[in-house]
N, CA, C and O atoms as a GROMACS GRO file, in nm:
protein
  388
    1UNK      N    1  11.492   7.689   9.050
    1UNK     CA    2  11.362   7.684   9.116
    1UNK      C    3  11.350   7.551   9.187
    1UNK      O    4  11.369   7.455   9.112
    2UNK      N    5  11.327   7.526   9.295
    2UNK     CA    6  11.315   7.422   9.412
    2UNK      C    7  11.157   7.364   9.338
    2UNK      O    8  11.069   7.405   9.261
    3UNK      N    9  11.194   7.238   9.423
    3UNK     CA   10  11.047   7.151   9.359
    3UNK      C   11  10.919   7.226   9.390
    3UNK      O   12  10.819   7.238   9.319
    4UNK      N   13  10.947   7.285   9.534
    4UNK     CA   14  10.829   7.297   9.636
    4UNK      C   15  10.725   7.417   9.555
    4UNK      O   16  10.603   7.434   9.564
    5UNK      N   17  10.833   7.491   9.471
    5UNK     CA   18  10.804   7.610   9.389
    5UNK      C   19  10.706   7.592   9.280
    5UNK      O   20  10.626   7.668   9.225
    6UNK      N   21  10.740   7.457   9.267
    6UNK     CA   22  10.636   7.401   9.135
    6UNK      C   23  10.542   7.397   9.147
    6UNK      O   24  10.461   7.466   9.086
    7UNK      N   25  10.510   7.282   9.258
    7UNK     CA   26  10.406   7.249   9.340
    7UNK      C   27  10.289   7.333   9.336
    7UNK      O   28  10.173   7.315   9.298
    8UNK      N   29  10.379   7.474   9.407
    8UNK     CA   30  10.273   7.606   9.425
    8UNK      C   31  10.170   7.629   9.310
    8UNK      O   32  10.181   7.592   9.193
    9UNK      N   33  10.038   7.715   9.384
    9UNK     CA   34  10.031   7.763   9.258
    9UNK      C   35  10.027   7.896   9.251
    9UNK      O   36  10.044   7.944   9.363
   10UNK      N   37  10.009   7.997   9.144
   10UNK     CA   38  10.058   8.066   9.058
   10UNK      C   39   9.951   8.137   9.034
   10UNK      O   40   9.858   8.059   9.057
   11UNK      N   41   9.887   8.284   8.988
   11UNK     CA   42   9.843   8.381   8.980
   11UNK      C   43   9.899   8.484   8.861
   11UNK      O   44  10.015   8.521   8.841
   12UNK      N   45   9.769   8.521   8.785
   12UNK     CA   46   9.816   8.627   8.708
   12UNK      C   47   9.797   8.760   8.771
   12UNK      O   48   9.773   8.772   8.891
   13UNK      N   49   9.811   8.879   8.670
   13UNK     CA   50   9.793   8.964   8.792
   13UNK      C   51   9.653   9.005   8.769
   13UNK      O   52   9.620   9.098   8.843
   14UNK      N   53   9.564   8.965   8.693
   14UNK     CA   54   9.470   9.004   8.610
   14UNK      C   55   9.336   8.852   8.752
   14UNK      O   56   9.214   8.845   8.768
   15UNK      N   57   9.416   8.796   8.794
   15UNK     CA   58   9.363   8.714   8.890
   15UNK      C   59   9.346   8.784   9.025
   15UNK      O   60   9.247   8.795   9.096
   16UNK      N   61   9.495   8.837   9.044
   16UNK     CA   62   9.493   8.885   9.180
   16UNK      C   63   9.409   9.015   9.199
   16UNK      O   64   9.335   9.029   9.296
   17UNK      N   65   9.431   9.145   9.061
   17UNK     CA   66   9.323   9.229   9.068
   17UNK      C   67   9.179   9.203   9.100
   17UNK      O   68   9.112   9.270   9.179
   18UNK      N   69   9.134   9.092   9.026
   18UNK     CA   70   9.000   9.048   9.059
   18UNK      C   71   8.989   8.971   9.180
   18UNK      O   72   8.871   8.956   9.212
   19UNK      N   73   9.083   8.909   9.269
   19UNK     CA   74   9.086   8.880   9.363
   19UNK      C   75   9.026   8.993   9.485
   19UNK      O   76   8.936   8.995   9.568
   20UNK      N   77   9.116   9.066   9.446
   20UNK     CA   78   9.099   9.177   9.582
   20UNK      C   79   9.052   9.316   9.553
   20UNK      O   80   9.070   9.420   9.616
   21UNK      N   81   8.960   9.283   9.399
   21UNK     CA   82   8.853   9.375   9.324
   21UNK      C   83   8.968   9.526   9.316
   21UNK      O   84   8.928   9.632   9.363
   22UNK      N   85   9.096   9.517   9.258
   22UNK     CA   86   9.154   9.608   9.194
   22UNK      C   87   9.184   9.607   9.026
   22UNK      O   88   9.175   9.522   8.937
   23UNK      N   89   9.222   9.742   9.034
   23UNK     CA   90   9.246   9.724   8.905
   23UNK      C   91   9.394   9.636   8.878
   23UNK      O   92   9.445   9.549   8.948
   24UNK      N   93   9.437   9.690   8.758
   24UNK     CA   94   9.541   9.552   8.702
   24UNK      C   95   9.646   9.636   8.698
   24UNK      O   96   9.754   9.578   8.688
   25UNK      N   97   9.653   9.766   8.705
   25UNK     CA   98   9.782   9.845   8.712
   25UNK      C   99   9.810   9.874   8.857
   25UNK      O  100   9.928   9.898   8.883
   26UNK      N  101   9.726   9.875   8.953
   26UNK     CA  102   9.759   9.873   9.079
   26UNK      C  103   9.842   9.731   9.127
   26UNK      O  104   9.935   9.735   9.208
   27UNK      N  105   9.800   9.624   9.072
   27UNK     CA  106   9.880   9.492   9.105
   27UNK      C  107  10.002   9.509   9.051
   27UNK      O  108  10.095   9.451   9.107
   28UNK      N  109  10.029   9.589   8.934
   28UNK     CA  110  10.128   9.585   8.866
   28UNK      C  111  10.273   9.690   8.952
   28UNK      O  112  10.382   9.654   8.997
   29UNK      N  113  10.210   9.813   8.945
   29UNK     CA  114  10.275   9.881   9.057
   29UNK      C  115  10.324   9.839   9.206
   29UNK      O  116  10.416   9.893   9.268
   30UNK      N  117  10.244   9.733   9.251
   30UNK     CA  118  10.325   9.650   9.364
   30UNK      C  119  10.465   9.604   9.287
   30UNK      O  120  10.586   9.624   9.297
   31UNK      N  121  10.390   9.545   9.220
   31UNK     CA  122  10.555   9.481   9.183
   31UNK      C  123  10.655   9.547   9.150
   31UNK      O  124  10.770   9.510   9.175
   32UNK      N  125  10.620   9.671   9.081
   32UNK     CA  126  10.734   9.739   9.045
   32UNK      C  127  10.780   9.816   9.153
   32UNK      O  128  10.896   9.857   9.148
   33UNK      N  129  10.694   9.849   9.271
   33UNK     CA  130  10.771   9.852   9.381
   33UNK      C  131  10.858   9.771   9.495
   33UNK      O  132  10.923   9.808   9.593
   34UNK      N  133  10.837   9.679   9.455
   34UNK     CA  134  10.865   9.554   9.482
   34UNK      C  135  10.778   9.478   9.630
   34UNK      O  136  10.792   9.369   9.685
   35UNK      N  137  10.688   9.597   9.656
   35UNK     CA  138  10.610   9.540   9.734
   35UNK      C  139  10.531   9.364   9.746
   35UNK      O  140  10.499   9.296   9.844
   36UNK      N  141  10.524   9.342   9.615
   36UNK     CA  142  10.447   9.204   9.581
   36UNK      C  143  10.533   9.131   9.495
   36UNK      O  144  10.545   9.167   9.378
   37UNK      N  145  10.601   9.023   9.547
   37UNK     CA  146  10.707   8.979   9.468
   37UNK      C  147  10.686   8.914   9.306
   37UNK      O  148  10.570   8.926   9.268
   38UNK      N  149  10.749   8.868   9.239
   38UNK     CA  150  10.637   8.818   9.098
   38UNK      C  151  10.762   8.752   9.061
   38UNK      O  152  10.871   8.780   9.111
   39UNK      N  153  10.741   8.656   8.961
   39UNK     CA  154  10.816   8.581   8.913
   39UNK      C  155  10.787   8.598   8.742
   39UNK      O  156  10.695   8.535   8.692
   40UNK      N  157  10.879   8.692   8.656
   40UNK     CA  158  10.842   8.703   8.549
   40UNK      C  159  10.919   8.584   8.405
   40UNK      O  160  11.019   8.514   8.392
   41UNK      N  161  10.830   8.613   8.346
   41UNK     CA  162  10.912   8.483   8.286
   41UNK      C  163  10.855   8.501   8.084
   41UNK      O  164  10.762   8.439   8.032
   42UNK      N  165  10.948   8.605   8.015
   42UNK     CA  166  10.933   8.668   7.901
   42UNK      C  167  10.855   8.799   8.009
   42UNK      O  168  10.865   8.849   8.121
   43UNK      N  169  10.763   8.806   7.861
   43UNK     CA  170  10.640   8.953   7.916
   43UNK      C  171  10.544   8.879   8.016
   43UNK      O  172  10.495   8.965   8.088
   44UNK      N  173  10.501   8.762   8.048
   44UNK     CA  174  10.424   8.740   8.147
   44UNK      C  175  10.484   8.744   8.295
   44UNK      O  176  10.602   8.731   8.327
   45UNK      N  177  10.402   8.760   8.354
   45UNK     CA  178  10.416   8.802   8.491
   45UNK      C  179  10.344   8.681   8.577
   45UNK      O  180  10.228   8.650   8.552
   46UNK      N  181  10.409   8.625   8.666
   46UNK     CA  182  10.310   8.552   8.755
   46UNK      C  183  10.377   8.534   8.947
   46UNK      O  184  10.489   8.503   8.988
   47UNK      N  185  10.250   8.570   9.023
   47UNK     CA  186  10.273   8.561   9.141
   47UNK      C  187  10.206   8.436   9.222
   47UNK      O  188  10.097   8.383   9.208
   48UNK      N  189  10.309   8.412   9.310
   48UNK     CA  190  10.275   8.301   9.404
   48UNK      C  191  10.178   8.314   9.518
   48UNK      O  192  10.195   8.402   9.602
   49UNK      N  193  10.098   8.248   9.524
   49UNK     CA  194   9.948   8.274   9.589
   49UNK      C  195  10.002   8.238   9.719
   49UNK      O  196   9.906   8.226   9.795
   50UNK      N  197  10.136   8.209   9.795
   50UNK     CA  198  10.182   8.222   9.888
   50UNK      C  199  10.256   8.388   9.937
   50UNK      O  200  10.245   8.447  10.044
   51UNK      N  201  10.319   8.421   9.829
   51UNK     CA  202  10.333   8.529   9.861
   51UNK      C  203  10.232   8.700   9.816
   51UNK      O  204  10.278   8.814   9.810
   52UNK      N  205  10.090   8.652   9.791
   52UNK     CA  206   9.992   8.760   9.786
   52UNK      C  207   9.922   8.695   9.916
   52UNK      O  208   9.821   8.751   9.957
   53UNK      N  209   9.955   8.613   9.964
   53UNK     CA  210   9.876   8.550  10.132
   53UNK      C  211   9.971   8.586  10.210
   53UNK      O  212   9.918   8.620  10.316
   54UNK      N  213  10.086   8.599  10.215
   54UNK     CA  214  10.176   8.689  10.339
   54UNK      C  215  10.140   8.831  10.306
   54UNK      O  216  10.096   8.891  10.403
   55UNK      N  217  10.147   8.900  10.195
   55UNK     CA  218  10.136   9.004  10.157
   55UNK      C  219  10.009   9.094  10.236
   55UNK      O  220  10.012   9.203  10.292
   56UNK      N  221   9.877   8.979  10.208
   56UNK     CA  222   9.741   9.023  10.259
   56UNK      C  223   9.753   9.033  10.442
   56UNK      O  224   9.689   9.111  10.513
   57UNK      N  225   9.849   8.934  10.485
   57UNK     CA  226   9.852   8.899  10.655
   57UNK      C  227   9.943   9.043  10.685
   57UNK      O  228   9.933   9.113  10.786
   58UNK      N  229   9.987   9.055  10.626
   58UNK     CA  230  10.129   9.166  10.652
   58UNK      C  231  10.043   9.330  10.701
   58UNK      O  232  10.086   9.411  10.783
   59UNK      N  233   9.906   9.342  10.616
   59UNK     CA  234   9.818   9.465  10.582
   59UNK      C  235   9.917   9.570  10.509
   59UNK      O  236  10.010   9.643  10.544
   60UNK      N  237   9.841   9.539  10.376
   60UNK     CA  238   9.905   9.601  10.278
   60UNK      C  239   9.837   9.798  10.324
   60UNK      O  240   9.722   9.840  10.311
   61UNK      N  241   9.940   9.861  10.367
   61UNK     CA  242   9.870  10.007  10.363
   61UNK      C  243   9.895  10.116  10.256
   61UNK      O  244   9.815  10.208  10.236
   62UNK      N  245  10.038  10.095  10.172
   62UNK     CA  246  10.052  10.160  10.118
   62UNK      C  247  10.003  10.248  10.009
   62UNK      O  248  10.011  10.185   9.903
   63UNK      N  249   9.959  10.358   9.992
   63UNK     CA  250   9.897  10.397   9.920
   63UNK      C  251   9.731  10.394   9.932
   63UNK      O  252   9.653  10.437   9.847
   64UNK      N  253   9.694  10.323  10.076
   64UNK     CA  254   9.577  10.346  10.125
   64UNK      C  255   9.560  10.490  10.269
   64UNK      O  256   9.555  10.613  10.274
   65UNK      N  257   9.556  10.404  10.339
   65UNK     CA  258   9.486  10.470  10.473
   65UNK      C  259   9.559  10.516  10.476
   65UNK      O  260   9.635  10.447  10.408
   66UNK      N  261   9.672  10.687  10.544
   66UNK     CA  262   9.745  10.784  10.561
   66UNK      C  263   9.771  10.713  10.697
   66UNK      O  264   9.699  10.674  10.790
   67UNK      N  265   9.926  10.714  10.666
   67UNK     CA  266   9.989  10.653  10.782
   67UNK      C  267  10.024  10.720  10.894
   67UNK      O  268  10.138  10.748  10.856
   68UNK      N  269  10.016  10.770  11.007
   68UNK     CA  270  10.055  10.861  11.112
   68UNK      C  271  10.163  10.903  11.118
   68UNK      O  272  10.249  10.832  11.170
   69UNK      N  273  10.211  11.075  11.052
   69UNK     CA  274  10.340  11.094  11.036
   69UNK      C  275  10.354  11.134  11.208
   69UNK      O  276  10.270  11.152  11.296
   70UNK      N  277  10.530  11.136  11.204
   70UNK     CA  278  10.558  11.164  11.342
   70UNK      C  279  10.586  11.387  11.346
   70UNK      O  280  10.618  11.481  11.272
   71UNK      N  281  10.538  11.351  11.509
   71UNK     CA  282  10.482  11.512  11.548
   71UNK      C  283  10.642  11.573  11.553
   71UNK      O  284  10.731  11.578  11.637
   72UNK      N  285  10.621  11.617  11.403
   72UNK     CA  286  10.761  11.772  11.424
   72UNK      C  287  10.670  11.886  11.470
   72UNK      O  288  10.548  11.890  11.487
   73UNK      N  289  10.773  11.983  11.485
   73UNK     CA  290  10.746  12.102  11.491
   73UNK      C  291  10.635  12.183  11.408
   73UNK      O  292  10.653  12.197  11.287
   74UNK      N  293  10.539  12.229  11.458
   74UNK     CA  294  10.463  12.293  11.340
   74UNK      C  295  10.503  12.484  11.328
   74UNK      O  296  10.585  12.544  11.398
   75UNK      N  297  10.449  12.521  11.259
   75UNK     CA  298  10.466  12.647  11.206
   75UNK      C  299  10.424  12.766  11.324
   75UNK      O  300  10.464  12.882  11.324
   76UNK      N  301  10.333  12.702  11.422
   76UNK     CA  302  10.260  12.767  11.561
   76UNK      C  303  10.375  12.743  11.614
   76UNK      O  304  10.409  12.850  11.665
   77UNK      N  305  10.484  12.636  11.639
   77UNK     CA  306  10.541  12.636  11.778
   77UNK      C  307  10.665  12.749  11.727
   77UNK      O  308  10.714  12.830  11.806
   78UNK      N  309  10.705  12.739  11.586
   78UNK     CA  310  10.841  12.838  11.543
   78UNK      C  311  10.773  12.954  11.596
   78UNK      O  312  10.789  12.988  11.713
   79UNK      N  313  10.694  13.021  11.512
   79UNK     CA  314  10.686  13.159  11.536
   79UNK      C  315  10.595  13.208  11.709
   79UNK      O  316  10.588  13.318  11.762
   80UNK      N  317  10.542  13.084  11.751
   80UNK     CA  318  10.534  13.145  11.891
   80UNK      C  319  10.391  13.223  11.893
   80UNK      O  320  10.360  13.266  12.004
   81UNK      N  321  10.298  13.249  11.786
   81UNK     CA  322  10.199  13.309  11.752
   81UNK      C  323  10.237  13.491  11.777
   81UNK      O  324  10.160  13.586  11.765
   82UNK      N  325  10.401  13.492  11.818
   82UNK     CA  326  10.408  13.633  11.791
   82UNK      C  327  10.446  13.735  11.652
   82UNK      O  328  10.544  13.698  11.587
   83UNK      N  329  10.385  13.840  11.610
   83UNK     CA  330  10.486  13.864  11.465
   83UNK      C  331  10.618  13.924  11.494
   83UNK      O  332  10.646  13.985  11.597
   84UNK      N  333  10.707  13.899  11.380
   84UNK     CA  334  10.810  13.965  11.381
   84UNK      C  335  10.876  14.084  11.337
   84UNK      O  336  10.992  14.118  11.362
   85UNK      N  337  10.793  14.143  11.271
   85UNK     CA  338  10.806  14.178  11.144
   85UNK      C  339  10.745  14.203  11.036
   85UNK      O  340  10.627  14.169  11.037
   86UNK      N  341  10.804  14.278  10.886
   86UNK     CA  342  10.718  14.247  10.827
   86UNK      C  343  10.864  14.194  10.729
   86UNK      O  344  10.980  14.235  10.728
   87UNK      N  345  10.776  14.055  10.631
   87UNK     CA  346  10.912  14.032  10.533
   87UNK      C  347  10.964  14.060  10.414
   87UNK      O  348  11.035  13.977  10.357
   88UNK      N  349  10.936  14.175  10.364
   88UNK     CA  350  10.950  14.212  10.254
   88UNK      C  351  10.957  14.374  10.252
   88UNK      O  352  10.944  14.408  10.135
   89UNK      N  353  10.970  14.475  10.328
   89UNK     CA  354  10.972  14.638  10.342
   89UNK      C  355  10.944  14.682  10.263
   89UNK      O  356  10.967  14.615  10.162
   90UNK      N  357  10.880  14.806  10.242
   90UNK     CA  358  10.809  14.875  10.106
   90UNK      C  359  10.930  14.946  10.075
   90UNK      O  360  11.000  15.025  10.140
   91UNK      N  361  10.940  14.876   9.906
   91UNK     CA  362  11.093  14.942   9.877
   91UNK      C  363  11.076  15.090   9.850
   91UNK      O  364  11.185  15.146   9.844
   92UNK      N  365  10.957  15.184   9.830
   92UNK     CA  366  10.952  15.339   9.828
   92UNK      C  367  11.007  15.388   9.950
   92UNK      O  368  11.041  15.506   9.940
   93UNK      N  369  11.031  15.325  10.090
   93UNK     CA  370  11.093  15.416  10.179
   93UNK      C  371  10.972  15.470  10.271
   93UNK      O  372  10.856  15.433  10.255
   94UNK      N  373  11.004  15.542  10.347
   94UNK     CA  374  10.910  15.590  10.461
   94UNK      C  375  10.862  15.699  10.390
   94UNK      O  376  10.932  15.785  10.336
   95UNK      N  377  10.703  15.692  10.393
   95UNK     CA  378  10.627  15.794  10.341
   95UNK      C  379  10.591  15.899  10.402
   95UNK      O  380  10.584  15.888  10.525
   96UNK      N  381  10.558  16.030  10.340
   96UNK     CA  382  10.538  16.206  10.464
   96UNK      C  383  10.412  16.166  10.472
   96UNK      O  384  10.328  16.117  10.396
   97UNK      N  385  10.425  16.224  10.664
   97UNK     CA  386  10.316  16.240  10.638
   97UNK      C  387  10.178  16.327  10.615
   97UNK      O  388  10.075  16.270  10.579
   0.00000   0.00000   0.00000
């Protein structure tokens, strides 16, 4: 660990939840996604209030606002709005009439 590291300071996650009014398993799940980096050290956990301040500049979206998927094909452009068919035939066979 570099001096500069020392220097810093340091955050629980029980800080940063109340920071940015979440809960404490949502802070936790960053990390385990590795979205929010953490520096663990035994069972405690602690993050650098430099890297939850890039984190915040970055706009954290994940798992918020629905991100704009890209335009495939939808189910209107395959079938053309014409039918084809039917998909499954009535297994009794053609009925008298």
């Amino acid at each position: 660990m570099e001096r500069s590291d020392l220097d810093e300071s340091f955050l629980t996650v029980a800080e940063v939840a109340e920071l940015l009014k979440l809960n404490q398993q949502t802070v936790r799940n960053w990390i385990d996604a590795g979205t929010l980096p953490a520096l663990r050290v035994g069972r405690r956990v602690r993050i650098k209030r430099s890297d939850l301040e890039r984190l915040l500049e970055q706009g954290y979206t994940a798992g918020g606002a629905p991100t704009p998927q890209s335009a495939g094909p939808s189910a209107e452009d395959f079938w053309g709005g014409q039918p084809v068919g039917v998909a499954e035939p009535d297994q009794a066979g053609p009925q008298p009439a």
